[in-house]
RODO-2510 file (C-alpha; in nm, 4 decimals, decimal comma):
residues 206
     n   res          X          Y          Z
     1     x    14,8685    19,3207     0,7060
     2     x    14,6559    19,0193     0,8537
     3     x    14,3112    19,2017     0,7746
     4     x    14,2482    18,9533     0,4931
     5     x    14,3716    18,6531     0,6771
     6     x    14,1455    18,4003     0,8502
     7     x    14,1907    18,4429     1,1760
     8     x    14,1539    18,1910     1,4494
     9     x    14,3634    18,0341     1,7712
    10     x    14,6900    18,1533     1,6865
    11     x    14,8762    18,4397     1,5351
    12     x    15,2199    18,4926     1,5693
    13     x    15,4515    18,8243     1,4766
    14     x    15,7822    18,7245     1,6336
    15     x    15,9770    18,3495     1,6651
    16     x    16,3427    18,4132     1,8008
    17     x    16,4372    18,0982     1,6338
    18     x    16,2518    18,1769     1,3178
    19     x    16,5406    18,2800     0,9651
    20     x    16,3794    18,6021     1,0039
    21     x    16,2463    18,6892     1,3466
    22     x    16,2179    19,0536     1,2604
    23     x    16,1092    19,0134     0,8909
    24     x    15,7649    19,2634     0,9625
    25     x    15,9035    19,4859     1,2472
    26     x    16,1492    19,7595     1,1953
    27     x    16,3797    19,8524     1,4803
    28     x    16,5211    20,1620     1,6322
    29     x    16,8546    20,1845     1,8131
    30     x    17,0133    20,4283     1,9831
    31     x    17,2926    20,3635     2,2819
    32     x    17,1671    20,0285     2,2802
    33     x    17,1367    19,6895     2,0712
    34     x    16,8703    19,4390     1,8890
    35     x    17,0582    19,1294     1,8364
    36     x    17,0074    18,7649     1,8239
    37     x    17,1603    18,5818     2,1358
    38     x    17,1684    18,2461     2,3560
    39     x    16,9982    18,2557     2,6526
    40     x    17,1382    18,0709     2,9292
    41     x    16,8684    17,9500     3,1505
    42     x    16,6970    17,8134     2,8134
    43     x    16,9459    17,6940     2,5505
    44     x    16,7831    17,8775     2,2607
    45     x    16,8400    18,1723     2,0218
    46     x    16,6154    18,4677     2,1810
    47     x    16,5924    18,8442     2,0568
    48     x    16,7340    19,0852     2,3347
    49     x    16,6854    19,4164     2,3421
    50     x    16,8605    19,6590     2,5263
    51     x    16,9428    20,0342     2,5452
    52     x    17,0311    20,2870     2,8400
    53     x    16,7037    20,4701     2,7205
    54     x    16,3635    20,2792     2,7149
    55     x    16,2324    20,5055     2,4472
    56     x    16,5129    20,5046     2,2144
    57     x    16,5834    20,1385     2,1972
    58     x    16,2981    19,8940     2,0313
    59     x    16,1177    19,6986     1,7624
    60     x    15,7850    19,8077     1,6323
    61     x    15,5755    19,5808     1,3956
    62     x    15,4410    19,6251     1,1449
    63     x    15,7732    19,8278     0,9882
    64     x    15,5466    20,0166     0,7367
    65     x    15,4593    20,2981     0,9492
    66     x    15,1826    20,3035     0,6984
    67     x    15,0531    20,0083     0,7546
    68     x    14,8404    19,8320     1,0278
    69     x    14,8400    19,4881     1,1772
    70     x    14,4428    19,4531     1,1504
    71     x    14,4484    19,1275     1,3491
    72     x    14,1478    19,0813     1,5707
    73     x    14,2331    18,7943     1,7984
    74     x    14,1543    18,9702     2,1301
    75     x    14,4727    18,8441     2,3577
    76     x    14,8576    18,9849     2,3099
    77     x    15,0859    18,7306     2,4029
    78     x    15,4580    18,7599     2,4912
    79     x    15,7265    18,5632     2,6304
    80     x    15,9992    18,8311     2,7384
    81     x    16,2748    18,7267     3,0096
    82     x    16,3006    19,0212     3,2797
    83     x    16,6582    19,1542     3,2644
    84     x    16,5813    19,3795     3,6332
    85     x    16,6241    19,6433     3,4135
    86     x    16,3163    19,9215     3,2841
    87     x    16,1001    19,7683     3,0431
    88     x    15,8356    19,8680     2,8467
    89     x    15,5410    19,8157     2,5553
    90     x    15,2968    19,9695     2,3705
    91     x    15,0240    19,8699     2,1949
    92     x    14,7685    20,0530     1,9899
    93     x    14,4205    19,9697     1,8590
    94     x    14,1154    20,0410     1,7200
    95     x    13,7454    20,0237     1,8755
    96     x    13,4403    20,0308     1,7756
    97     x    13,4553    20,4373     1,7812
    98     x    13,6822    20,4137     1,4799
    99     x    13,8950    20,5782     1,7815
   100     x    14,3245    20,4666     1,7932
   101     x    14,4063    20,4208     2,1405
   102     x    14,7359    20,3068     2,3010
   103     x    14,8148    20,0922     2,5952
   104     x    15,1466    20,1485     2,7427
   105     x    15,2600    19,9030     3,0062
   106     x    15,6190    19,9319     3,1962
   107     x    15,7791    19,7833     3,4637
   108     x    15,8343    20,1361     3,6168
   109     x    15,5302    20,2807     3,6880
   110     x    15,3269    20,2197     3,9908
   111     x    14,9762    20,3682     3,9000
   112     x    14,7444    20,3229     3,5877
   113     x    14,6498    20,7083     3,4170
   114     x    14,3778    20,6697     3,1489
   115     x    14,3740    20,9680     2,8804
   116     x    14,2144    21,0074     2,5856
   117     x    14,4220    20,8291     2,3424
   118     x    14,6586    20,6495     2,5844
   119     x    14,6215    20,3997     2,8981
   120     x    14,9451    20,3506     3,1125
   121     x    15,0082    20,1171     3,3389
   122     x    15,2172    19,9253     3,5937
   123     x    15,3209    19,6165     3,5189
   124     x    15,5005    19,3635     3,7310
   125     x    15,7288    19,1540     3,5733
   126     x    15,9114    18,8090     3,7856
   127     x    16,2610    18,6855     3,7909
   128     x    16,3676    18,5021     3,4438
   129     x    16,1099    18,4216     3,1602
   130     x    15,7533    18,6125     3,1856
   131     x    15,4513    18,5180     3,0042
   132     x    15,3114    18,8063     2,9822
   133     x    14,9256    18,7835     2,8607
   134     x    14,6929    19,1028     2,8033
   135     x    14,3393    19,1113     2,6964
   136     x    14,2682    19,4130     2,4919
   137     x    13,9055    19,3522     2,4681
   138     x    13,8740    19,3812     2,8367
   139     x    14,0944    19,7110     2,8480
   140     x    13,9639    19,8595     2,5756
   141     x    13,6061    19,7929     2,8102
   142     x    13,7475    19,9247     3,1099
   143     x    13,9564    20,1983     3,0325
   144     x    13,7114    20,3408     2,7659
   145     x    13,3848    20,1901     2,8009
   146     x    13,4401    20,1099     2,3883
   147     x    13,4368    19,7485     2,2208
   148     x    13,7906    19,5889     2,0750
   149     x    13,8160    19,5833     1,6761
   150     x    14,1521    19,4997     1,6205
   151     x    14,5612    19,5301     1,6837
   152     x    14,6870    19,8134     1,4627
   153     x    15,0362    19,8339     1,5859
   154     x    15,3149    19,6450     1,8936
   155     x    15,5998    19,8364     1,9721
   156     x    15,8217    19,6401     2,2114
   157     x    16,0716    19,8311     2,3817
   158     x    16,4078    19,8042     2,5660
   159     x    16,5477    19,6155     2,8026
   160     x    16,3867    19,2432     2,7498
   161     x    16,4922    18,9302     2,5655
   162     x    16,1952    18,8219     2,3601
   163     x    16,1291    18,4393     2,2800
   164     x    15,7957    18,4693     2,0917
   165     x    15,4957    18,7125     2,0667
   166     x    15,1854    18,6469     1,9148
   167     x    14,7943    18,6684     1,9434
   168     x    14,5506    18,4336     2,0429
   169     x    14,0980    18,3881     2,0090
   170     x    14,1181    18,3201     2,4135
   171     x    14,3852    18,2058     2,7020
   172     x    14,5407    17,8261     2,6363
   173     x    14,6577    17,6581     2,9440
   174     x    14,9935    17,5326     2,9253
   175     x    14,8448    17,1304     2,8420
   176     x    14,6660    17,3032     2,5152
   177     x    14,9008    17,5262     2,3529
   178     x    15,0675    17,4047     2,0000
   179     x    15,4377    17,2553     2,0897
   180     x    15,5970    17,5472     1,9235
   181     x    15,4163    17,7985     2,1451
   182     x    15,5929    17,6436     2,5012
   183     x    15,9173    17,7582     2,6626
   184     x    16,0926    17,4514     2,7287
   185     x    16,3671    17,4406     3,0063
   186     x    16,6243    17,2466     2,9996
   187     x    16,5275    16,9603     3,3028
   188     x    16,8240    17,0267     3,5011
   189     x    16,7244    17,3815     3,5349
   190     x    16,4434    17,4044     3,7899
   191     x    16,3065    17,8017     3,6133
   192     x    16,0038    17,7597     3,5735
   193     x    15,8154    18,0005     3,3248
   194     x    15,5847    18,2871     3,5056
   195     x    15,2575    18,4068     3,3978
   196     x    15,1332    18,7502     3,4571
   197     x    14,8198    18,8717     3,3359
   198     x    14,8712    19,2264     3,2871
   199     x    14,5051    19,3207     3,3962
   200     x    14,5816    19,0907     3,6994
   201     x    14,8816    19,3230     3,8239
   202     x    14,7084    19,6534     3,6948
   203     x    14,4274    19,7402     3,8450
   204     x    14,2299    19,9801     3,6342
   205     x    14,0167    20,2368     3,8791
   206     x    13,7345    20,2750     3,6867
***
């Protein structure tokens, strides 16, 4: 999808507050909902999604199942509020071994199990909104001893409430990142938005 696009500082797939927010992701629900919603602690239109099965419930991009993402920008993004319920995502890419692997990270799993073709791991999610940032060139390294080519596919799964995902060439502090790109809390709500880097919270034994 982006593999033609110049790629540089930001790329973003989802924007709750965007017309379309899912306009390249297809969703799957079953016992559960994907629906547009105000969050509280925020003010602002956000994407929840929720389902009593983690694995039946969720939004996978692109919606082409033929199709591939083909963005390079080394660091997933996401801004998902922790509903204290199980959560997880997956995300699948391509190294320099022409090999597809898949990370899976979830808030219910306490140890990190490399195979093959998939990498699970913990992750550890705080109260209210999460910036959650992963570097897939340094998993890719660590789990597989292989280099990062690109993002094929991100399939985000139930139970979260999403406020934006999207890539970037490197980690922005708070002071450098585009206006669009920060949470803002209302000032009489003291939240404050927390950042977990998912290799931070996962240690990978290898």
């Amino acid at each position: 999808m982006f593999k033609n696009t110049f790629q540089s500082g930001f790329l973003s797939i989802l924007y709750s507050i965007g017309s379309k927010p899912l306009q390249i992701w297809d969703k799957k629900v079953r016992n559960g909902h994907i629906k547009r919603i105000t969050d509280n602690d925020i003010q602002s239109l956000v994407l929840e999604v929720e389902g009593t099965n983690v694995s039946t419930t969720y939004i996978t991009c692109p919606a082409d199942p033929k199709k591939t993402l083909g963005i390079k920008l080394p660091f997933l993004v996401m801004i998902i509020k922790n509903l204290k319920k199980y959560f997880t995502f997956e995300v699948q890419v391509l190294d320099d071994k022409n090999v597809r692997r898949r990370f899976r990270a979830s808030n219910y799993q306490s140890t990190t199990r490399v195979k093959p073709f998939i990498c699970t791991m913990p992750m550890r999610l705080d109260d209210g909104w999460n910036q959650i940032q992963f570097n897939l060139s340094d998993f890719t390294r660590r789990a597989y001893g292989t280099n990062y080519i690109e993002t094929l596919r991100v399939q985000i799964h139930a139970n979260c409430r999403i406020r934006r995902v999207y890539f970037s060439d490197r980690l922005y502090s708070e002071d450098e990142l585009p206006a669009e790109f920060k949470l803002y809390l209302p000032v009489q709500n003291k939240a404050k938005v927390s950042t977990n880097n998912v290799h931070a919270s996962c240690h990978v034994g290898l």
